[in-house]
C-alpha positions in Angstrom: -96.8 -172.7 -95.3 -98.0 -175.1 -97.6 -101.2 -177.1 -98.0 -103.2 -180.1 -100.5 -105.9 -178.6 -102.3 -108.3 -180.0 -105.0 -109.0 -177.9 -108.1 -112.8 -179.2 -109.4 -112.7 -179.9 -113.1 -115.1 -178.4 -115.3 -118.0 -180.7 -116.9 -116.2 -184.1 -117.5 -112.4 -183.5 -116.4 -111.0 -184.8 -113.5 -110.2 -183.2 -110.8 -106.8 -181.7 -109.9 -104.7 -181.7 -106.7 -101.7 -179.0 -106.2 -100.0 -178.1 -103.7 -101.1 -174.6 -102.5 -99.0 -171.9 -100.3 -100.9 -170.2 -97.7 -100.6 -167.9 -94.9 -102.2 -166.9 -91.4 -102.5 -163.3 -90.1 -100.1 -162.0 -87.5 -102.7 -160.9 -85.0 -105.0 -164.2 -83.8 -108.8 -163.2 -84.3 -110.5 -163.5 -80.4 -111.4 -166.2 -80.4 -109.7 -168.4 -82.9 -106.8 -171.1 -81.8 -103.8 -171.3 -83.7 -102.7 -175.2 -83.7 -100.0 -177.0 -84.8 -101.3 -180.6 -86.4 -99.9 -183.0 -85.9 -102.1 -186.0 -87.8 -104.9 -185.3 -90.2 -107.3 -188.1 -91.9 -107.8 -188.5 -95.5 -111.3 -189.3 -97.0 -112.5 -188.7 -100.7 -114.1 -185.7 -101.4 -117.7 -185.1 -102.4 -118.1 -182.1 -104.9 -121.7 -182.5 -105.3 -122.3 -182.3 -101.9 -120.4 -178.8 -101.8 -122.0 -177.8 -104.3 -125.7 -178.2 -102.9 -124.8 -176.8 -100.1 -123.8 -173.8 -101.9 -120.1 -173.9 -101.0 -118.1 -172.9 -104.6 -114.8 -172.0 -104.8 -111.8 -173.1 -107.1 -109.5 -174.5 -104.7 -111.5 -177.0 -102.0 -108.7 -177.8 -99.1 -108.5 -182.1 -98.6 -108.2 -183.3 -95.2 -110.3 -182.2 -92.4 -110.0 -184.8 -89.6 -107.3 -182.9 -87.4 -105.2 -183.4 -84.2 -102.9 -181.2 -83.1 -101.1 -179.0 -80.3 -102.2 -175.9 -79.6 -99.9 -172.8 -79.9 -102.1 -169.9 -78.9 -105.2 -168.8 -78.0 -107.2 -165.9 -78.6 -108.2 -163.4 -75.8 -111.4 -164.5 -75.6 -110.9 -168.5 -76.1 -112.5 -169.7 -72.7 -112.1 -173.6 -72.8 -108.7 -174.1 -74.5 -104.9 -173.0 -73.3 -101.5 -173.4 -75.0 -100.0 -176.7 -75.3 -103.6 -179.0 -74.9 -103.7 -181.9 -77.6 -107.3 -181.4 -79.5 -108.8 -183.1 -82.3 -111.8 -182.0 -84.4 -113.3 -182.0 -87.8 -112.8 -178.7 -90.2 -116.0 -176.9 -91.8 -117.1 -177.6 -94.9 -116.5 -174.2 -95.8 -113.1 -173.7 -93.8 -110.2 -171.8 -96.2 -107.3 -174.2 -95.0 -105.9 -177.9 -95.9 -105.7 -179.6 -92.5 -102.4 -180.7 -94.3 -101.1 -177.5 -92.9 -98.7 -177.5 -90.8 -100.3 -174.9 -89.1 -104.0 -173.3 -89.1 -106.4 -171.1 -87.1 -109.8 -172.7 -86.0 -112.7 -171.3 -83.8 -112.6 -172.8 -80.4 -116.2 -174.5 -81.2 -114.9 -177.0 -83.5 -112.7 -178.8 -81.2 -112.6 -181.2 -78.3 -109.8 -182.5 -75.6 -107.6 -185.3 -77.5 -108.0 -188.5 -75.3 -104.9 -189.0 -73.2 -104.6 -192.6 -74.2 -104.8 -192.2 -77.9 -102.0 -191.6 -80.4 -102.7 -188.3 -82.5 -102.4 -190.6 -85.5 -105.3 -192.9 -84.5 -107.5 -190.3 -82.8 -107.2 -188.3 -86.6 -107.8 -191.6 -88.8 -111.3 -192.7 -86.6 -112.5 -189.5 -85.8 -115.0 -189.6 -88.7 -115.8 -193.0 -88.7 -117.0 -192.6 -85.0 -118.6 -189.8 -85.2 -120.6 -192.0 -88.0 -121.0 -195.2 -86.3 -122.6 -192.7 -83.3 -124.9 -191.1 -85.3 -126.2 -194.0 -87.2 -126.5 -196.3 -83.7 -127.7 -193.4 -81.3 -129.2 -190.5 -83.2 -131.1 -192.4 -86.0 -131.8 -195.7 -84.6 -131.7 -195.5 -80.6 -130.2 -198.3 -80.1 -131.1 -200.3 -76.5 -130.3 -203.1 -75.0 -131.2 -205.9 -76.2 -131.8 -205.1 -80.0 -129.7 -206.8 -83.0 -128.0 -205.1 -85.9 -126.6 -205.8 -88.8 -124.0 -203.5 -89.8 -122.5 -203.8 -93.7 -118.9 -204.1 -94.2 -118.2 -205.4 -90.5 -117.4 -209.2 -89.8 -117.8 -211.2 -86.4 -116.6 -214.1 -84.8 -120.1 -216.1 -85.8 -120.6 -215.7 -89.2 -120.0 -213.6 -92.2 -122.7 -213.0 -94.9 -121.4 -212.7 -98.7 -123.6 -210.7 -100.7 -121.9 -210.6 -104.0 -121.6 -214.7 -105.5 -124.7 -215.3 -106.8 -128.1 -215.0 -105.2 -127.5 -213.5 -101.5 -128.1 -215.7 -99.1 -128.3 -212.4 -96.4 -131.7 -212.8 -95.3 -131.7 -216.7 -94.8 -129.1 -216.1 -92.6 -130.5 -213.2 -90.8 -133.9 -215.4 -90.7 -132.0 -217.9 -89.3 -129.6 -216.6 -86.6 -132.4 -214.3 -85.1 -134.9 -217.6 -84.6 -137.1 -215.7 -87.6 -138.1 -212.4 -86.4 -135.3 -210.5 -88.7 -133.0 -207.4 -86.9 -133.8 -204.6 -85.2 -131.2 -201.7 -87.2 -129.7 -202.6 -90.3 -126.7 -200.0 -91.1 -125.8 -200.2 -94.5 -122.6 -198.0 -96.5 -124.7 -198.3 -99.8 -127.1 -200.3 -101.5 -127.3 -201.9 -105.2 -130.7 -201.2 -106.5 -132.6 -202.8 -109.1 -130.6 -203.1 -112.2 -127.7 -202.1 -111.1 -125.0 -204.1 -112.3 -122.2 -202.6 -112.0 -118.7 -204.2 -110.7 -118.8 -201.5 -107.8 -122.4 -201.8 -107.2 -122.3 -206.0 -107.2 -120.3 -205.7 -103.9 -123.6 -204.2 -102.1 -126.2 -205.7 -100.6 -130.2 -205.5 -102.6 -132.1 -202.9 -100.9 -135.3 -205.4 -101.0 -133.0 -207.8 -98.9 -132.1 -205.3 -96.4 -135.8 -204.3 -96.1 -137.0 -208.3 -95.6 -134.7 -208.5 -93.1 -136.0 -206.3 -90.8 -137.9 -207.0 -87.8 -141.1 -205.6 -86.7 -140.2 -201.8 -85.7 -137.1 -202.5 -87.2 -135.2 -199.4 -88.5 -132.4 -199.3 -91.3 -129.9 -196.1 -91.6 -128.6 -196.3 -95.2 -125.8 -194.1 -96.6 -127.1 -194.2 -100.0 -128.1 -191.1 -100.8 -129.7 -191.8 -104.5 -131.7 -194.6 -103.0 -135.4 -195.2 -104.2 -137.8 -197.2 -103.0 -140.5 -198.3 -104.8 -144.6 -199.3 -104.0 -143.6 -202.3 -102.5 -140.7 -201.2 -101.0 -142.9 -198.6 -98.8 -145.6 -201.9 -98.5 -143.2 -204.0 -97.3 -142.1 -201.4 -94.7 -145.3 -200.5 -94.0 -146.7 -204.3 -93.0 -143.3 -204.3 -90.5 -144.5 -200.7 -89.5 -140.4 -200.5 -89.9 -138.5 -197.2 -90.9 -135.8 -195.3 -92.9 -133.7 -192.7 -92.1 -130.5 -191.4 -94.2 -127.0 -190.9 -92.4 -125.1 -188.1 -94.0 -121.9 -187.6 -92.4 -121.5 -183.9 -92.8 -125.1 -183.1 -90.9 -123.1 -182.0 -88.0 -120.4 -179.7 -89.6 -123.0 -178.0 -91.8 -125.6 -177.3 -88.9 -124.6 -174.7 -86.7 -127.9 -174.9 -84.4 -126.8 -178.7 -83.6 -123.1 -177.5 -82.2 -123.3 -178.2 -78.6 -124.9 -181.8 -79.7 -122.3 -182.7 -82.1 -119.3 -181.3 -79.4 -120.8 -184.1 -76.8 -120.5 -186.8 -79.5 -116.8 -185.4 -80.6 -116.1 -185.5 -76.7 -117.3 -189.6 -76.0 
């Protein structure tokens, strides 16, 4: 059985993808489930995160956004039988390439496929859901009636560029919310102060985001570098507004959050 893998470079070299053969033990562990995927989704990797989490190894396995069939069960597996459709997300630390065609998994780290939803689909959204949730639900509590601004997404009424020129985001976010600014900005990065970079041109200012808030306003940013200077915090501070930091992986790399991040993986 073969798998993708990434071998990390060493100091400036670029990483290396092979093509790794694997195997799985004859006799299935209690309560492990052997499944047979059937989609996997693809995102980049991010060493450094693996490595502060103290996760080192020369071969890290690519693709962790499963869905599958499974095969067999172990004697102890309690909510899964042979032949159920399941989806989940891998470990951080989990030995195998969900490229696999085939790979045991405790029971805990999967859910019920949706009925309705192609194996295909269900493996290429799974992480972006379980994002959009925990941005909208865990970090800002969204209720009715609040606004949000979410980067990278377009609707029907208007689309803000951020890139030509000076931004015109918070004139239109003054202006489309009668002046009292948005209740959760969600951002997928931010250009800071100086940074001029081709990449980094594409993002919005961080002192935008933060004038556009409202009073009480919250904004979940993705950046994890981000910093945010004396006025920054004073400007935050006179909107009595917030920040919070949404790192996809919390969920996978906290076991004492598992029966939270199950009901999330199961909406």
């Amino acid at each position: 059985m073969k798998g993708l893998y990434c071998r990390a470079g060493v100091s400036d070299a670029k990483p290396k993808f092979v093509i790794q053969e694997t195997s799985l033990p004859e006799v299935l562990n209690s309560h492990l489930v052997r499944v047979q995927v059937k989609a996997c989704g693809l995102h980049p990797l991010d060493l450094e995160l693996l490595s502060d989490v103290g996760i080192q190894t020369d071969l890290i396995p690519v693709g962790r956004e499963i869905a599958g069939v499974i095969l067999q069960v172990g004697d102890k597996v309690s909510f899964f039988q042979p032949d159920d459709e399941v989806v989940g997300i891998l470990p951080l630390d989990f030995p195998f390439s969900g490229l696999c065609d085939v790979i045991d998994i405790d029971e805990q780290y999967l859910v019920q496929k949706p009925e309705k939803l192609s194996s295909v689909c269900v493996a290429g959204a799974l992480r972006d859901g379980v994002c959009a949730y925990t941005a909208l639900h865990t970090h800002a509590r969204v209720a009715a009636g609040n606004t949000i601004l979410v980067f990278d997404g377009a609707s029907v009424s208007r689309v803000i560029p951020v890139y030509n020129g000076a931004s015109d985001l918070l004139s239109v976010v003054l202006e489309e919310t009668g002046g009292l600014g948005v209740d959760v900005v969600v951002d997928c990065g931010v250009r800071l102060q100086g940074e001029e970079s081709e990449e980094r041109k594409l993002l919005p200012h961080k002192h935008d985001i933060i004038s556009a808030l409202a009073v009480g306003g919250h904004w979940v940013t993705s950046h994890k570098d981000l910093q945010l200077d004396p006025p920054d915090s004073r400007l935050l501070f006179l909107r009595s507004a917030s920040v919070s930091f949404l790192n996809h992986e919390v969920w996978t790399a906290s076991s004492a959050q598992q029966g939270r991040y199950l009901r999330i993986l199961n909406l």
